[in-house]
N, C-alpha and C positions, 0 to 999 in steps of 0.2 A: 277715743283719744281726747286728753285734755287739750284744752285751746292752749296754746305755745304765743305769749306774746315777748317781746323783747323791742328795746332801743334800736330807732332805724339810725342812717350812716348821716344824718341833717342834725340829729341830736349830738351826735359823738362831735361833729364839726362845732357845735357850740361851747359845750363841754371843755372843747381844748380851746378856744376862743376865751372863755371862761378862765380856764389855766395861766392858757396863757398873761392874761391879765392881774392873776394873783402873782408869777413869778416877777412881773414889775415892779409889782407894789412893794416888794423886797430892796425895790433900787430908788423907789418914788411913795414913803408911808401913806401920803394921804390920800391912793389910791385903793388901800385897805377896806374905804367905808362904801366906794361904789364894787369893790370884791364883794364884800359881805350881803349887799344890798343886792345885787344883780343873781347871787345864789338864790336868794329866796324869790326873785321872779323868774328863774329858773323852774326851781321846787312847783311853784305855783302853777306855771306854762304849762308843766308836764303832767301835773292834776289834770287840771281842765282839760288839755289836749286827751290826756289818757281816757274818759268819761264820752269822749264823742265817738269811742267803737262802742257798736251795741253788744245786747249777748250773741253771740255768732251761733252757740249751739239751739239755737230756735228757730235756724236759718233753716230752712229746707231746699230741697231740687226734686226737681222733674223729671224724667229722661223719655224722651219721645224719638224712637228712628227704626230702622230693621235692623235686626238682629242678627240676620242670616244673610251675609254677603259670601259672592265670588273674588275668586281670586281676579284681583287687578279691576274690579268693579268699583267703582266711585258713587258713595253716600254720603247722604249728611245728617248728621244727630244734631238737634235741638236739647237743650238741658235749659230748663224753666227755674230759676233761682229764685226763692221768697223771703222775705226778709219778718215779714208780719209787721210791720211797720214802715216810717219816711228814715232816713239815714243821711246825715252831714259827713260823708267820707272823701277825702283826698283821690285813692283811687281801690281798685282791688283788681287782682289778677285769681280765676277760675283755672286752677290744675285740674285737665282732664285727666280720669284716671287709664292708666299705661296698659297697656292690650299687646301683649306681644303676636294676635294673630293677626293686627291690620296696623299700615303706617296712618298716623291721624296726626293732627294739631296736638302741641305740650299744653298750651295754655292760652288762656285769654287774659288780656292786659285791658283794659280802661280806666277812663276818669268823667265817672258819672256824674251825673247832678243828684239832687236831693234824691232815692228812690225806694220803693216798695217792695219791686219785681224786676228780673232781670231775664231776659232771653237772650242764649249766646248759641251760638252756632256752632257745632265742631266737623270738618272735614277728613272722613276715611277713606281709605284704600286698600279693599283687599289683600293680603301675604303672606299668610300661611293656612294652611287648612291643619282642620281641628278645632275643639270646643274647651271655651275658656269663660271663669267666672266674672264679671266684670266688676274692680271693686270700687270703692267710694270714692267721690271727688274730694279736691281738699280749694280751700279759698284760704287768699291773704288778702288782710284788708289792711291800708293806709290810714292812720287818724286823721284828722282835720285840715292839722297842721304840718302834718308828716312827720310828726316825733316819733312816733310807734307803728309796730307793727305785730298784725295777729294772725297767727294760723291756725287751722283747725280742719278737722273731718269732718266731715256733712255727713248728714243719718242720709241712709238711703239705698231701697231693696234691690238686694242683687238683682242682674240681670244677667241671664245665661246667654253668650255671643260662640258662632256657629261661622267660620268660613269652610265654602266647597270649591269645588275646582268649577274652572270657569266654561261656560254653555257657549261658549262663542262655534259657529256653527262652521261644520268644517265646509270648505270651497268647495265647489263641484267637482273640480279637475283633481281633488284628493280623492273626493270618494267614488268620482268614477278612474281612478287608476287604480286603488284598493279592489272596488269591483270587479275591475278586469282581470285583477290577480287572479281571484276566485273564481274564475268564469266556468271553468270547467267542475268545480264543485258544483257550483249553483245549478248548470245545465244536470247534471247527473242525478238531481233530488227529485227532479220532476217526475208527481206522478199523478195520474189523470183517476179525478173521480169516478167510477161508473156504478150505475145503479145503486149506487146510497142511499138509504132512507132519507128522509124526510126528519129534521127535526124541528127545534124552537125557531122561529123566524128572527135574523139578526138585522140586517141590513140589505137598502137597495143600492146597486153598484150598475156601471154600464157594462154592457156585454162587449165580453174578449174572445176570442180568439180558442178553441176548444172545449167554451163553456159548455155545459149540459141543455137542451136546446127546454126540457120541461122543466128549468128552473127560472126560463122566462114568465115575465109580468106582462101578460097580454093589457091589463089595464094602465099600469104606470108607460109600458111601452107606446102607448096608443095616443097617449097624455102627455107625454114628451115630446114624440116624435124620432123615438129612436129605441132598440130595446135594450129592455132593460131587467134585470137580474136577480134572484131574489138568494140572498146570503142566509143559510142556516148555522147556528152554533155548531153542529157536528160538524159541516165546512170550516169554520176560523177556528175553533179553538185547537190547541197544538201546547205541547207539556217542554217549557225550555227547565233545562238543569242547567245550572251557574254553581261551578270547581270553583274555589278557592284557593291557590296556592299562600300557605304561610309559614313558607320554608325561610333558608336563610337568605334566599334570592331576592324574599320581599322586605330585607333589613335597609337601613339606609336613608336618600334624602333624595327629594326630587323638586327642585328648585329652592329648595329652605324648609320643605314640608314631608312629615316623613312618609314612604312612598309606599307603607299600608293605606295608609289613609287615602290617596288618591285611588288604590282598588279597592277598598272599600265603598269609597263614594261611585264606582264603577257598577256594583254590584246590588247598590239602592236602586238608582236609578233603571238599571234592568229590571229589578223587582216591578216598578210602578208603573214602566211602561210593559210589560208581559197581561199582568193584572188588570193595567187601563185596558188591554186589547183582550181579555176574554177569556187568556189563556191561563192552564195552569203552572204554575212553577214549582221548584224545589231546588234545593241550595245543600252544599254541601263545601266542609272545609278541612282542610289537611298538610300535614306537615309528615312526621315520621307515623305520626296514628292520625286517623278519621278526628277533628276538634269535633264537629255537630252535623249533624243533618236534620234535615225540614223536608217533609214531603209534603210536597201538592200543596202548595202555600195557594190560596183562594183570594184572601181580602187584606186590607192594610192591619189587619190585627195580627195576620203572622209576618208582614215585613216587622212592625212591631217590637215582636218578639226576638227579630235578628237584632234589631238595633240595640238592646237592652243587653245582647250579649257583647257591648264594643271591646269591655274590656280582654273580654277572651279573646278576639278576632282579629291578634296582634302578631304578626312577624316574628317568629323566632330563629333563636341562633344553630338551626339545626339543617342539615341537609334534607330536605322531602325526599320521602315513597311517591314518587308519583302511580307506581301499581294499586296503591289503595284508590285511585279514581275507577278502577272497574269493580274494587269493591262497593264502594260507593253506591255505582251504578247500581248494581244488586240489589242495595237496598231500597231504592227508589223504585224503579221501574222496569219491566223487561222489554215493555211498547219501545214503540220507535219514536227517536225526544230528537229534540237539537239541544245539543252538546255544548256549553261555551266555557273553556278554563281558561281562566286570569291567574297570568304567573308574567314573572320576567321571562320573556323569553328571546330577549335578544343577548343572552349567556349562553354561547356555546354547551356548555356543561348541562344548560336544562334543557338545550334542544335537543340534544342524545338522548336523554332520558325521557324525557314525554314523548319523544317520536314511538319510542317502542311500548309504552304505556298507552298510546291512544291506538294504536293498529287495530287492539281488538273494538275501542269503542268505536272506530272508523266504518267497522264492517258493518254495524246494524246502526249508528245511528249518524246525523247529518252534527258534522262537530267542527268546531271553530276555537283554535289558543289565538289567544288576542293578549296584547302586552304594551305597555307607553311606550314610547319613544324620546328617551329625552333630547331637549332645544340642543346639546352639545354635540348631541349623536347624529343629527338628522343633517348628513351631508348634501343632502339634495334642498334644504334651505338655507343652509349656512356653508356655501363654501368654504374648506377653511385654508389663507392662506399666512403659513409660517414663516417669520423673518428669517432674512439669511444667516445663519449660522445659529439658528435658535433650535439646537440641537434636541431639547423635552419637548420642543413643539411641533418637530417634523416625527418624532417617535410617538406623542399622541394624535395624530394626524395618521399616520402608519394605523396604530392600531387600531382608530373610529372605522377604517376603511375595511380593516380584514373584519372589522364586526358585521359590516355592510354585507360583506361576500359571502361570510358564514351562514348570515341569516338568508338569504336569496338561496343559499345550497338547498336549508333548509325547506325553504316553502315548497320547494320544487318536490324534496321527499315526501315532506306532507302530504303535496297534490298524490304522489304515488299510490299512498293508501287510502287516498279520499277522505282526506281531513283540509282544512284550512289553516293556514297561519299567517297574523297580521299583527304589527305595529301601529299603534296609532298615536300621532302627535299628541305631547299633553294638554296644549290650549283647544286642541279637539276632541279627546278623552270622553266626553259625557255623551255630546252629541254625535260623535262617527261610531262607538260601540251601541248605542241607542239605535242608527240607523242599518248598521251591520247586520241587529239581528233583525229589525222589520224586513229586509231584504230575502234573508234568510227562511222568517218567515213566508214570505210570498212563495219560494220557491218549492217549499214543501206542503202538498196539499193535502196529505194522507200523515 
């Protein structure tokens, strides 16, 4: 972009000053010679003022900060301005450039001294998730005198900016009420190692309650003073499969952000913590047909691989087959996994359908539908109370509540077949599905 300079609003005030003083001279002649005379120190002013902007396009910028914020997390970006030389400017104001995934600062206004180099600060705020290019800043600069003014684009390499949903870690008293939902899944997974070989040596852990009495560490126990445990890989590792739903249920917006994206970021983070822990995974995704599957994903090269599919891994306008999840299953694995499909499922309409979709995968393997909850939905933190006679507000209020009831009917069918189903708030979303399934984990040892 060429630099854009033009007359600031101090010059046009003279100009008609100027004018104004030739329309006299029409009524008084011999103010004709200080007219004419006063034009060309005009002329002159505006030379020399114009000469004290340097060349802008040799200006450069820096940009120093993270890239990758959470929703509603607070950062700050550095931007390092260089001039390549000293500068006689009035003032200049730094337009940062516009990001519609985080609220920040428009711009920076000063009135520098003579300078070089400029460091300015800019203030963000997490707000929408999804990945955006970040483009050039632009600067205006004041001449000397304030006659003029210049705009321009600053050279400067993109930078790719990333927000996710936010880590904030959910309260005890959530996820031990979640837990207790589940109690009776959890109790019913247990099943007691015996006589397992012996394999890779993982970890030492203190002794529980049923352990195996020759997986004791006579030495570390001896050395503590307490005994203690000796964890094999055939003990910890354990195969989770993470469903996909990307039916028309995952169309929409969940706080400003579209509400793929927050299962999507759902379904990373399972990946890394599965992976961190030993385990192996596999991923599958679906709508009216099977989008992909991945078995037995090992290391971050086949999360990787998922990521690279984002564009595919998008919400469509269509109703899901939820029966392709036992297709799925099929082609994954016939062992016994834990189970976790991310769909909306606080839609009546998907909980009828997945209830009878998961039956068969309920019987062999340990499964879990997990779904957000949104801030509007969640009557047990937001009471909601409607003015009197605010008649759409006492009918959404009505219907948050039968969605309450509907889903409670539900969980209770789920428990029937030995399945799970939970909601989880979306400012807890990363971290109560991340600890849902470490739980999960624990409880299945086989």
């Amino acid at each position: 972009m060429k630099p854009k300079s033009y007359l600031s609003g101090k010059t046009f005030i003279l100009l008609g000053a100027w004018q104004f003083l030739g329309a006299s001279a029409l009524l008084y002649p011999p103010l004709l010679w200080a007219y004419g005379a006063i034009f060309l120190l005009i002329f002159f002013v505006l030379l020399r003022d114009r000469k004290s902007i340097p060349e802008l396009r040799q200006w450069t910028v820096n940009f120093k900060g993270v890239t990758t914020l959470r929703l509603r997390e607070k950062k700050t970006w550095i931007w390092e301005l260089s001039t390549g030389g000293a500068n006689d400017l009035q003032s200049i104001e730094f337009y940062f450039p516009s990001c519609s995934l985080f609220k920040n600062d428009k711009k920076f206004s000063g009135y520098p001294k003579p300078f070089e180099s400029l460091v300015i600060a800019q203030h963000v705020t997490g707000h929408r998730l999804g990945t955006e290019t970040l483009p050039s800043p632009f600067v205006l600069v004041v001449s000397r005198w304030g006659l003029w003014k210049q705009l321009v684009e600053l050279p400067f390499q993109s930078v790719e900016l990333q927000c996710k949903p936010s880590l904030e870690p959910v309260p005890p008293e959530h996820l031990g009420a979640a837990l207790q939902r589940l109690q009776s899944l959890l109790l019913g997974s247990k099943h007691l190692i015996k006589l397992r070989s012996r394999d890779q040596f993982h970890s030492l852990r203190e002794y529980r309650h049923q352990d195996e009495i020759r997986n004791i560490d006579p030495r570390k126990s001896a050395k503590r003073g307490e005994l203690m445990i000796r964890e094999y890989d055939s003990l910890v590792k354990h195969h989770l499969v993470i469903g996909l739903d990307l039916g028309r249920s995952l169309s929409g917006e969940i706080a400003g952000s579209e509400k793929s994206n927050y299962y999507l970021e759902g379904v990373y983070s399972l990946l890394q913590k599965a992976i961190a822990s030993h385990d192996q995974v596999s991923f599958f995704a679906f709508h009216q047909e099977i989008v992909t599957v991945h078995r037995k994903i090992q290391n971050l090269q086949g999360i990787r691989q998922i990521l690279e599919q984002g564009n595919r891994l998008r919400a469509t306008d269509v109703e899901s087959n939820y029966n392709l999840i036992s297709s799925a299953m099929t082609q994954i694995d016939s062992q016994r996994c834990i189970v976790l499909i991310l769909s909306d499922i606080a839609r009546p309409s998907v909980q009828s359908e997945l209830q009878k979709a998961m039956q068969p995968i309920a019987a062999k393997h340990l499964s879990l539908v997990m779904g957000i909850l949104e801030k509007e939905a969640d009557i047990r933190q937001n009471q909601p109370v409607p003015k009197p006679g605010d008649l759409d507000a006492w009918s959404q209020d009505s219907y948050i509540y039968w969605l309450d009831e509907e889903f409670h009917k539900f969980t209770q069918r789920m428990l029937q077949i030995r399945s799970g189903a939970l909601l989880c708030p979306e400012q807890y979303w990363l971290d109560m599905s991340s600890k849902l399934y470490m739980r999960l984990r624990d409880s299945l040892l086989i």
